[in-house]
VOPAGU-2260 file (C-alpha; in pm, 1 decimal, decimal comma):
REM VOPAGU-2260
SITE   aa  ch    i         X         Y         Z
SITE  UNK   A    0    4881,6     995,3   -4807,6
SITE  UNK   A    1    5139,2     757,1   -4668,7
SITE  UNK   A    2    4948,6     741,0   -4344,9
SITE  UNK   A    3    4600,8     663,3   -4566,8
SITE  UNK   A    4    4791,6     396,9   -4724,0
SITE  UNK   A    5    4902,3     223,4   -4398,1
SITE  UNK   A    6    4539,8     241,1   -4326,6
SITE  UNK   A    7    4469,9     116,6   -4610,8
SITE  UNK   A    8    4711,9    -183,7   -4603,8
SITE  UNK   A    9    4577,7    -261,8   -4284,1
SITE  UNK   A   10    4239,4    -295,0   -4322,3
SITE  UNK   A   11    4280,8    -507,4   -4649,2
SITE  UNK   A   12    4444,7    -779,7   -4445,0
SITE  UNK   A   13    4196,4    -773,8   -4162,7
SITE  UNK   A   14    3872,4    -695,9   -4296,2
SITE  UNK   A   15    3923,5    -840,3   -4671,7
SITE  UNK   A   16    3750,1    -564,1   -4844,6
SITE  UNK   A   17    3448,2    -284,8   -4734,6
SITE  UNK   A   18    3671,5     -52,9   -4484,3
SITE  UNK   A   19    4005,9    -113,4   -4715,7
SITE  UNK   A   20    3773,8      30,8   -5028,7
SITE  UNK   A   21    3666,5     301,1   -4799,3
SITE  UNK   A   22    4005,7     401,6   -4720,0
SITE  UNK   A   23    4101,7     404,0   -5079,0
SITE  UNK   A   24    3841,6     603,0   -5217,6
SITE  UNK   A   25    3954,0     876,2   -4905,5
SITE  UNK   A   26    4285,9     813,6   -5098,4
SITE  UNK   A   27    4203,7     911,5   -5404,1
SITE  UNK   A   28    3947,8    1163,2   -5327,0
SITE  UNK   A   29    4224,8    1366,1   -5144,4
SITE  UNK   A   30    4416,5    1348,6   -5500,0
SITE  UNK   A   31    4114,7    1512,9   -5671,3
SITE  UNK   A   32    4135,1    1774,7   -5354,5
SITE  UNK   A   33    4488,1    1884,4   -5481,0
SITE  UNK   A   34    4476,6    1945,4   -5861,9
SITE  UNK   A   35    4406,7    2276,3   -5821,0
SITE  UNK   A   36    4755,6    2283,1   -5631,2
SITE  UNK   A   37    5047,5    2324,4   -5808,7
SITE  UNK   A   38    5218,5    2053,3   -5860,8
SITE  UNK   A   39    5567,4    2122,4   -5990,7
SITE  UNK   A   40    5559,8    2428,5   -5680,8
SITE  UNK   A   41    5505,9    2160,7   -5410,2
SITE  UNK   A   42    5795,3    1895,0   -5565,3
SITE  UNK   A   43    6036,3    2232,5   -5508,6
SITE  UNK   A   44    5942,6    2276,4   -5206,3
SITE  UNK   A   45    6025,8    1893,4   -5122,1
SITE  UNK   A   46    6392,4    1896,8   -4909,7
SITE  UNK   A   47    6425,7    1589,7   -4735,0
SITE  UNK   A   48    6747,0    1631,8   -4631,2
SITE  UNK   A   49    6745,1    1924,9   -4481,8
SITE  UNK   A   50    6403,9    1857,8   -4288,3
SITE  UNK   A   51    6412,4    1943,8   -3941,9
SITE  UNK   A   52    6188,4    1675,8   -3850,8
SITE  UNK   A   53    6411,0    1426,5   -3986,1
SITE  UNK   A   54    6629,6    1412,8   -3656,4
SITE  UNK   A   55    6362,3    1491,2   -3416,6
SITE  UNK   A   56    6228,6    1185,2   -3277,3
SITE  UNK   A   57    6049,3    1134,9   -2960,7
SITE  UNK   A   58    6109,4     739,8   -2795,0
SITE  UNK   A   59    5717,9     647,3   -2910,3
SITE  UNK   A   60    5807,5     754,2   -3278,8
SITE  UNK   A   61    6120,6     474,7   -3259,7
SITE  UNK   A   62    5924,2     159,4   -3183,7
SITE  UNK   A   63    5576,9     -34,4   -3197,4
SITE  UNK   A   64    5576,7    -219,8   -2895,0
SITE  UNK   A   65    5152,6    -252,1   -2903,7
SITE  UNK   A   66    5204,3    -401,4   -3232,4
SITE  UNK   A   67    4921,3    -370,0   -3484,0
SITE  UNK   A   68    4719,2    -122,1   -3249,5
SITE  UNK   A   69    4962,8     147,7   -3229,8
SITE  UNK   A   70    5071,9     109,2   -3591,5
SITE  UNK   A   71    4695,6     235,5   -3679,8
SITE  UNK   A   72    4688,4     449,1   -3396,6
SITE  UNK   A   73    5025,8     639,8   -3512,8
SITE  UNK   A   74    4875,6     618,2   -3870,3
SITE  UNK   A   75    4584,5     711,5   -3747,3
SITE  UNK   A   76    4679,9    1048,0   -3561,2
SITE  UNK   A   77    4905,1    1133,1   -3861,8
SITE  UNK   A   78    4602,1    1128,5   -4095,1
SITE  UNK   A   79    4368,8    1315,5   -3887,5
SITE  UNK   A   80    4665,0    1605,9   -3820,0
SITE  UNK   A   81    4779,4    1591,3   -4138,9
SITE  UNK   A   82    4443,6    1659,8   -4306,6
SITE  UNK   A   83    4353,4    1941,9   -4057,8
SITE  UNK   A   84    4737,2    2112,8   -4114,5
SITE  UNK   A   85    4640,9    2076,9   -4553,6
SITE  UNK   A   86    4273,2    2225,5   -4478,9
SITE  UNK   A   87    4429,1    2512,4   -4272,7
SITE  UNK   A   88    4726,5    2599,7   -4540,9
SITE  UNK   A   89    4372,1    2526,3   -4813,5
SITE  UNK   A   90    4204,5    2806,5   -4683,1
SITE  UNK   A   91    4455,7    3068,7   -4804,5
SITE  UNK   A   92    4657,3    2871,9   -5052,5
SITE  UNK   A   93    4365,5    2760,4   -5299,6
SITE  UNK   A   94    4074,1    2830,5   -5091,3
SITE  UNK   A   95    3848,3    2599,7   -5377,0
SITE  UNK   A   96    3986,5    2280,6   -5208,1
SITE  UNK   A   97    3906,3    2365,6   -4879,8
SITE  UNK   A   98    3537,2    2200,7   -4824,1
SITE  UNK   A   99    3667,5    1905,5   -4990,0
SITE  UNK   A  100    3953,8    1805,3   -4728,6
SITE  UNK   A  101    3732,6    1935,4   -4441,4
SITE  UNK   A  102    3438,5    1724,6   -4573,1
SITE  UNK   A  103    3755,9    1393,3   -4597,4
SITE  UNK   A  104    3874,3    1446,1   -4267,5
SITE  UNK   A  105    3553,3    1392,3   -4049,4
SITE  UNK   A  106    3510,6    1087,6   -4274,5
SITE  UNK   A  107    3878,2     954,7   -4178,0
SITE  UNK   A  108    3736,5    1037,9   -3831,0
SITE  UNK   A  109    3481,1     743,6   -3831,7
SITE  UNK   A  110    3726,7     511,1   -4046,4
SITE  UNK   A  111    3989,4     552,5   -3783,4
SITE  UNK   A  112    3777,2     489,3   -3525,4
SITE  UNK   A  113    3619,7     165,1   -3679,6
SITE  UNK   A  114    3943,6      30,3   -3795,7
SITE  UNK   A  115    4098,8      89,9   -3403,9
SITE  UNK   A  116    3769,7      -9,7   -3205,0
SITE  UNK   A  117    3805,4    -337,8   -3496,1
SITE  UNK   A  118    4090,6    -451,9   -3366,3
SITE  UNK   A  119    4016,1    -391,9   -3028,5
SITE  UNK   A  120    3703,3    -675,1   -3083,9
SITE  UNK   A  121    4003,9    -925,5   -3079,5
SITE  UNK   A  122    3927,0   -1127,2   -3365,0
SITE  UNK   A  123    4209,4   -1362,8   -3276,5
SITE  UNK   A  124    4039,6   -1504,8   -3012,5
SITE  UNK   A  125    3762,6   -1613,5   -3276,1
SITE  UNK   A  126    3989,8   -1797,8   -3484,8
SITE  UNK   A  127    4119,2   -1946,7   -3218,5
SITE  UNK   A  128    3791,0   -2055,2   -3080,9
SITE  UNK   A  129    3627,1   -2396,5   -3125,4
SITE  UNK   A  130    3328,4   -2479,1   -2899,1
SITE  UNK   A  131    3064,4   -2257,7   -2840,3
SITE  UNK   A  132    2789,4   -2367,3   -2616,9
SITE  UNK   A  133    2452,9   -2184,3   -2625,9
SITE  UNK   A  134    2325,2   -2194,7   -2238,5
SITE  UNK   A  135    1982,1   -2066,2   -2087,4
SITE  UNK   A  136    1843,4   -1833,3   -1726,8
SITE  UNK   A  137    1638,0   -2121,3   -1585,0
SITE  UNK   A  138    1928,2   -2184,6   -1295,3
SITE  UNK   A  139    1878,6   -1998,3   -1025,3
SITE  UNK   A  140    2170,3   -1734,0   -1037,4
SITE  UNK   A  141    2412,7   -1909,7    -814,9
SITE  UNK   A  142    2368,0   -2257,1   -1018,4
SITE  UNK   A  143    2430,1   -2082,3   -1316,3
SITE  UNK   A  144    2768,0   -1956,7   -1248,8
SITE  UNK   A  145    2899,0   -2269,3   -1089,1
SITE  UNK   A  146    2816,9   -2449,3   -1422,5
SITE  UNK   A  147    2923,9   -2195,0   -1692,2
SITE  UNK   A  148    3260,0   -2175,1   -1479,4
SITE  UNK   A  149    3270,8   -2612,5   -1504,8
SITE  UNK   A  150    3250,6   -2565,5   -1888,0
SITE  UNK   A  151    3482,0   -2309,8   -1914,2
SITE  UNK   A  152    3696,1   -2525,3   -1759,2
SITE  UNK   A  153    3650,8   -2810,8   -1927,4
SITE  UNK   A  154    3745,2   -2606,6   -2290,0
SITE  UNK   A  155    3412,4   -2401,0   -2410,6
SITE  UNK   A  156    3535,7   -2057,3   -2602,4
SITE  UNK   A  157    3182,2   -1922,5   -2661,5
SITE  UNK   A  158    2893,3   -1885,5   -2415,4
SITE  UNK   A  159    2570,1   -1725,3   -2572,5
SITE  UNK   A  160    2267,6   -1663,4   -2305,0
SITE  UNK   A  161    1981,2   -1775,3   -2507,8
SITE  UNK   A  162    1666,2   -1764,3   -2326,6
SITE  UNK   A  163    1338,2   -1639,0   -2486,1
SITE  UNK   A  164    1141,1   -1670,4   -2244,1
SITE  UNK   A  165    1344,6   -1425,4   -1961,9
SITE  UNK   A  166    1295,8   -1075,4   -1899,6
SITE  UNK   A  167    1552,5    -815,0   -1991,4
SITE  UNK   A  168    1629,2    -741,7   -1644,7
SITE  UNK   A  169    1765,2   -1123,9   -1583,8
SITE  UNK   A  170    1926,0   -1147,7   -1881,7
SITE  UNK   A  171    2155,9    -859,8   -1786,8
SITE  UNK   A  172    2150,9    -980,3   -1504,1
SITE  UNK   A  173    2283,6   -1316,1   -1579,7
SITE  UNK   A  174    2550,7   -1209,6   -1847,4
SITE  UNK   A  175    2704,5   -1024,9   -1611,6
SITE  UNK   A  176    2718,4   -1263,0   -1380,7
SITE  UNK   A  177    2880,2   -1525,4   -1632,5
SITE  UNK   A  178    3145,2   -1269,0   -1769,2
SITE  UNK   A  179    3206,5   -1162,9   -1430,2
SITE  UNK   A  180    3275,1   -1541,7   -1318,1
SITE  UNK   A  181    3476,4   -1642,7   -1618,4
SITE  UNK   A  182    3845,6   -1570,0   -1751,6
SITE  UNK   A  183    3854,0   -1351,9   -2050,7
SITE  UNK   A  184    4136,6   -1551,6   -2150,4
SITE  UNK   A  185    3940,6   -1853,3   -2181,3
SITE  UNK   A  186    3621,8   -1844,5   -2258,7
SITE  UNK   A  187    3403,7   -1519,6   -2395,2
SITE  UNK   A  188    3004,3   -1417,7   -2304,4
SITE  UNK   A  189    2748,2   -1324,7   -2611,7
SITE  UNK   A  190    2388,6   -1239,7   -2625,1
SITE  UNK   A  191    2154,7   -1407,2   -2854,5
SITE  UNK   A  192    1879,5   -1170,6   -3053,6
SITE  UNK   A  193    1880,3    -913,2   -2793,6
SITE  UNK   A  194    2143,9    -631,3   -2928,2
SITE  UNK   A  195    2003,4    -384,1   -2649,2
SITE  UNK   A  196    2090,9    -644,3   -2411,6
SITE  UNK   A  197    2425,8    -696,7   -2540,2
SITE  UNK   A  198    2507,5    -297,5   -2557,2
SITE  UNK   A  199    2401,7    -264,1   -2211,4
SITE  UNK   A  200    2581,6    -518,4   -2019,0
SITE  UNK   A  201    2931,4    -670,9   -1996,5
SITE  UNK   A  202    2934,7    -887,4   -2325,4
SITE  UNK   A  203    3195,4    -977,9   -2594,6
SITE  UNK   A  204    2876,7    -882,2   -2826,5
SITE  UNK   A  205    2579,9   -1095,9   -2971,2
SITE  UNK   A  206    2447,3   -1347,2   -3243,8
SITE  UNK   A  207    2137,3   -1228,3   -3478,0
SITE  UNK   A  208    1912,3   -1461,8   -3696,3
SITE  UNK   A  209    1821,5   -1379,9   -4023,1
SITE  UNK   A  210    1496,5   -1211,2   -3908,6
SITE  UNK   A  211    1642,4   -1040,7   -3663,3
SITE  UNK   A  212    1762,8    -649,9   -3662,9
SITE  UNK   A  213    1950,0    -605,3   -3977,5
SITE  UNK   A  214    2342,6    -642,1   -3958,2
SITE  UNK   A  215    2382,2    -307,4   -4011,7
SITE  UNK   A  216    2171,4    -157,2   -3766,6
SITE  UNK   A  217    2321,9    -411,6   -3504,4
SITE  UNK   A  218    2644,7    -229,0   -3545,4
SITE  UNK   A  219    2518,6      74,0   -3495,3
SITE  UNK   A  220    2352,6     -21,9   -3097,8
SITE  UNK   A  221    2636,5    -265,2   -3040,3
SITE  UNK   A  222    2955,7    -102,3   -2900,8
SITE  UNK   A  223    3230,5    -111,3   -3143,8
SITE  UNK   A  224    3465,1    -321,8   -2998,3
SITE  UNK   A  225    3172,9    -595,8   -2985,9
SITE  UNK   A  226    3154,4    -890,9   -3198,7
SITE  UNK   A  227    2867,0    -953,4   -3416,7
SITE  UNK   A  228    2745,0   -1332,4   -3582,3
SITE  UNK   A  229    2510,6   -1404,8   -3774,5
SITE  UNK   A  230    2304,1   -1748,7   -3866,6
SITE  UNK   A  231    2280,3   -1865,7   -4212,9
SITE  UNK   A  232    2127,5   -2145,5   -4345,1
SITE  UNK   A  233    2201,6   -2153,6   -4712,9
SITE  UNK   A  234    2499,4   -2018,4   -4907,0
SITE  UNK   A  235    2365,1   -1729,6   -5046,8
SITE  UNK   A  236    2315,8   -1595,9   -4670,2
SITE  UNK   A  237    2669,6   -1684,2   -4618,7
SITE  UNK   A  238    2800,7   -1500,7   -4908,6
SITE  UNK   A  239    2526,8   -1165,9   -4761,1
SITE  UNK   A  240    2739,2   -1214,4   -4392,8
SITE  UNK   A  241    3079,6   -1208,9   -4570,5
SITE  UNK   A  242    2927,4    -877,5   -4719,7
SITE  UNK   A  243    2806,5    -790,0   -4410,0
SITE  UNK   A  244    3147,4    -835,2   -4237,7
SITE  UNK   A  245    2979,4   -1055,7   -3987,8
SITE  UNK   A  246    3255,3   -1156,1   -3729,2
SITE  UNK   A  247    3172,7   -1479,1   -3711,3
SITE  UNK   A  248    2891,1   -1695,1   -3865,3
SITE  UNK   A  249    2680,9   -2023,6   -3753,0
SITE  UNK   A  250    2592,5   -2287,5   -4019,5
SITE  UNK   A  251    2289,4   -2506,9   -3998,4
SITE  UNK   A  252    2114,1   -2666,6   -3885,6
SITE  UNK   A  253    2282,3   -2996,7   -3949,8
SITE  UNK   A  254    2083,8   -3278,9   -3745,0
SITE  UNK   A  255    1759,4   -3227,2   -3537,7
SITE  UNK   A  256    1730,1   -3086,2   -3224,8
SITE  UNK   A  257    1670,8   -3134,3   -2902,9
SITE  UNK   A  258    1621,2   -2751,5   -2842,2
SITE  UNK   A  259    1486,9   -2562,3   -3135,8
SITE  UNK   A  260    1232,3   -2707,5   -3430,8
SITE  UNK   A  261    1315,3   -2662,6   -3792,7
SITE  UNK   A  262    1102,3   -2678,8   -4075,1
SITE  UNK   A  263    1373,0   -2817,2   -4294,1
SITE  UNK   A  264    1765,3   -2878,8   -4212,1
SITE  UNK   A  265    2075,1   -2695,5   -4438,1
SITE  UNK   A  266    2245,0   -3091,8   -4388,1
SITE  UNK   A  267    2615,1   -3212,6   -4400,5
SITE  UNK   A  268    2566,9   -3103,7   -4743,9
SITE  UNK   A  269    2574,2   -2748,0   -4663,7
SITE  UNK   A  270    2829,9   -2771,1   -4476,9
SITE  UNK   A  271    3072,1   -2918,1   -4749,5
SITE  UNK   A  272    2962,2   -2608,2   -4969,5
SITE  UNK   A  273    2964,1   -2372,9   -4694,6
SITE  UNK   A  274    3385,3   -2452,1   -4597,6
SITE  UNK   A  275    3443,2   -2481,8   -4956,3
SITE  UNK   A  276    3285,9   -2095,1   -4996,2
SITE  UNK   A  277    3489,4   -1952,5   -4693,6
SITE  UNK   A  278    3809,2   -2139,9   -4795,1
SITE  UNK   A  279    3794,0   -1942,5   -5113,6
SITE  UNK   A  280    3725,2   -1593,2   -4907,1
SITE  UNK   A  281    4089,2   -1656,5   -4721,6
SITE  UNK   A  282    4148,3   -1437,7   -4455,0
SITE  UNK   A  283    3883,7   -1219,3   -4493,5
SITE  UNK   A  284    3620,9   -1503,4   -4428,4
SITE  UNK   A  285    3433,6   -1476,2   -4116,7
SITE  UNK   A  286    3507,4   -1802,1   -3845,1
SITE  UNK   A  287    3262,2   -2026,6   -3906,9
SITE  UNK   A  288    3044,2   -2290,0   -3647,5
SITE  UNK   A  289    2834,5   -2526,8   -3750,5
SITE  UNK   A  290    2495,9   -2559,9   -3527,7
SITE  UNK   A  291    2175,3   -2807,5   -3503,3
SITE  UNK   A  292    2167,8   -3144,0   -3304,2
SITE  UNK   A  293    2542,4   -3171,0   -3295,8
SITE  UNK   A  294    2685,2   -3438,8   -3028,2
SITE  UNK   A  295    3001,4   -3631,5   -2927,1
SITE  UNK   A  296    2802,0   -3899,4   -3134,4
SITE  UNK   A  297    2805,0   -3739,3   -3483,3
SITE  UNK   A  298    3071,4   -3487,8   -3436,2
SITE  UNK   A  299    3276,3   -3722,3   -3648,2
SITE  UNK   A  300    3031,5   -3640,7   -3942,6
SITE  UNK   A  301    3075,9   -3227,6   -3913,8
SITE  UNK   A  302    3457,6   -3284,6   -3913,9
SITE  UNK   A  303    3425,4   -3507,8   -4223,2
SITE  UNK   A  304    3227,0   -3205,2   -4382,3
SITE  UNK   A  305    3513,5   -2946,3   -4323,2
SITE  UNK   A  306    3431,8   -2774,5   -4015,3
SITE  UNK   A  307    3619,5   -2769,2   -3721,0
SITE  UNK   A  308    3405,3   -2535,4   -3508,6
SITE  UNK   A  309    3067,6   -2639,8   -3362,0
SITE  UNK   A  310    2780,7   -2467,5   -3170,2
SITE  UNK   A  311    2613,2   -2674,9   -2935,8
SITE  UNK   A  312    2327,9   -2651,8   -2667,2
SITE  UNK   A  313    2112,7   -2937,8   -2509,3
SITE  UNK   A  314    2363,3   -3193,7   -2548,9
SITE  UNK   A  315    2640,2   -2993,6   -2345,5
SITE  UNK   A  316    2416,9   -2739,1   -2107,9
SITE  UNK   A  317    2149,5   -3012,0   -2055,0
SITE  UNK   A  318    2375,6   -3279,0   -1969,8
SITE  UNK   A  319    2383,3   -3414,4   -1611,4
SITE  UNK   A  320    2772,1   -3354,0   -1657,3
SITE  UNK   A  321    2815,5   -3077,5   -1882,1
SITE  UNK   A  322    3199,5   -3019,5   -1832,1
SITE  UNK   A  323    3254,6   -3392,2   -1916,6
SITE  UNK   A  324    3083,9   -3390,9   -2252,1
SITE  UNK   A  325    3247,0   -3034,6   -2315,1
SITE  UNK   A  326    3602,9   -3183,5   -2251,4
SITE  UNK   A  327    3492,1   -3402,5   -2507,2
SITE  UNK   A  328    3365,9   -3208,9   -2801,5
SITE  UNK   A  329    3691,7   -2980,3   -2714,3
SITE  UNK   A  330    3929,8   -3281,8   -2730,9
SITE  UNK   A  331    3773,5   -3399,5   -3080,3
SITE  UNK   A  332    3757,7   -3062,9   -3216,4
SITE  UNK   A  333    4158,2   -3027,0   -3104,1
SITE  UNK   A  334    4235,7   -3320,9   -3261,8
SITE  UNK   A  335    4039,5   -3225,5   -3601,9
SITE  UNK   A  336    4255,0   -2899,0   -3592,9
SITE  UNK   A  337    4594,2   -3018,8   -3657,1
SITE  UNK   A  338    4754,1   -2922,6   -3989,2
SITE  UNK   A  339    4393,5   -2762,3   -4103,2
SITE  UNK   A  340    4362,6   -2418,5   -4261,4
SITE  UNK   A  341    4036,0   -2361,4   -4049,8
């Protein structure tokens, strides 16, 4: 129970709400499990003081140096052992309760492996991002590299390979070759649409549209230390993401573009409503780029709106110097930051 409840704790301060309601009905499902036990017989048996275990402490059991991660992990083994030891001592001791705690502990299985391969995704990384620049295979390979490593440089978090048009076999091909050229420290590779893609090859995870595969299914091909986003376009699709623990989120589009047609744009408008939403969601709110014609030129006007995140393409990848206008955006979007609750 106490190792449930760190779970528990955990999850409701990282993911705001699904796994930490998960956990909690494991929680309380393991109390049904017992009340065929007898109660007042197990509070006699309690002896803390002369428990054995008390003293014996191995050096990992002392400290947390991996902070959050081994916290989970510890809590983690405990509950797994723990409900294996109680399903054991079930079997003879009220044999009734058995199935139940057997049935709880391969679900605390997958919890305690989505909770650990969830904080393995590093979502700090997203909050700390700020410029994410969608980029396309028409460079020949060598091209390529040389450029996504210039706007790395110059500040871009996010690179998504978005190319329609080129074969699976090149897209792999050229994700690789862009995580494989970049610090992990700087600057993070997605995959746009394709999830098989994504789950085959080296990157941080992918972006889906709203016609795309389903959120959940995505999950389920994506590896699950992967990051997952999701476009929305109006705030009800925002509100479906948050539900859909999307890691991240793009907003738009805002202006017209240069690389994709629209039949109608979400506007500075939606942007206001969208930060207002999230800001209300707190920590559980996914990070949050707005996307669609964005430039150094009317940057000014998505700041204004309450976002301090942007997705760009043309004007950054299609520029004859794309780190230039990168350092740009990146410099604006710093300055935007300070003080904010973003």
């Amino acid at each position: 129970m106490e190792g449930l409840r760190t779970l528990e704790d955990v999850a409701r301060f990282l993911d705001g709400s699904e796994l930490q309601s998960q956990y909690k009905g494991v929680r309380h499902a393991l109390q049904r499990a017992f009340q065929d036990w007898d109660r007042a017989e197990l509070l006699a048996a309690r002896d803390a003081d002369h428990d054995v275990g008390r003293t014996e402490k191995q050096d990992a059991e002392l400290s947390r140096s991996g902070g959050l991660q081994d916290i989970v992990a510890s809590a983690a083994g405990r509950c797994e052992q723990g409900l294996r030891v109680l399903e054991e001592t079930a079997k003879f001791l009220v044999p009734s309760s058995a199935p139940a705690i057997e049935s709880l502990r391969y679900r605390v299985y997958d919890l305690n492996a989505e909770l650990q391969l969830g904080l393995r995704r590093d979502l700090d990384f997203l909050d700390r991002a700020q410029l994410y620049v969608l980029v396309d295979c028409r460079l020949p390979i060598d091209a390529f590299v040389e450029r996504v490593e210039a706007i790395s440089h110059a500040g871009v978090d996010l690179i998504q390979i978005r190319d329609k048009a080129a074969e699976a076999s090149m897209l792999i091909q050229y994700t690789n070759a862009a995580v494989d050229a970049l610090d992990r420290n700087r600057t993070r590779v997605l995959v746009n649409d394709r999830i098989d893609i994504a789950s085959c090859s080296k990157a941080w995870g992918a972006h889906i549209g709203q016609d795309d595969v389903p959120p959940d299914a995505a999950r389920r091909i994506l590896r699950g230390n992967q990051v997952l986003g999701i476009s929305t376009h109006e705030l009800s699709q925002i509100e479906q993401a948050v539900c859909d623990r999307a890691d991240y989120i793009g907003c738009g589009p805002t202006f017209p573009s240069q690389t994709k047609t629209f039949e109608r744009f979400s506007g500075l408008a939606f942007l206001a409503d969208a930060a207002a939403i999230l800001k209300k969601h707190g920590r559980g709110r996914p990070a949050a780029f707005a996307i669609g014609g964005i430039n150094p030129e009317n940057l000014h006007r998505v700041i204004e709106a309450g976002f301090d995140r942007v997705a760009v393409s043309g004007c950054v990848w299609g520029a004859n110097d794309a780190a230039t206008t990168a350092g740009k955006l990146k410099e604006s979007l710093n300055a935007s930051r300070g003080g904010r609750d973003s």
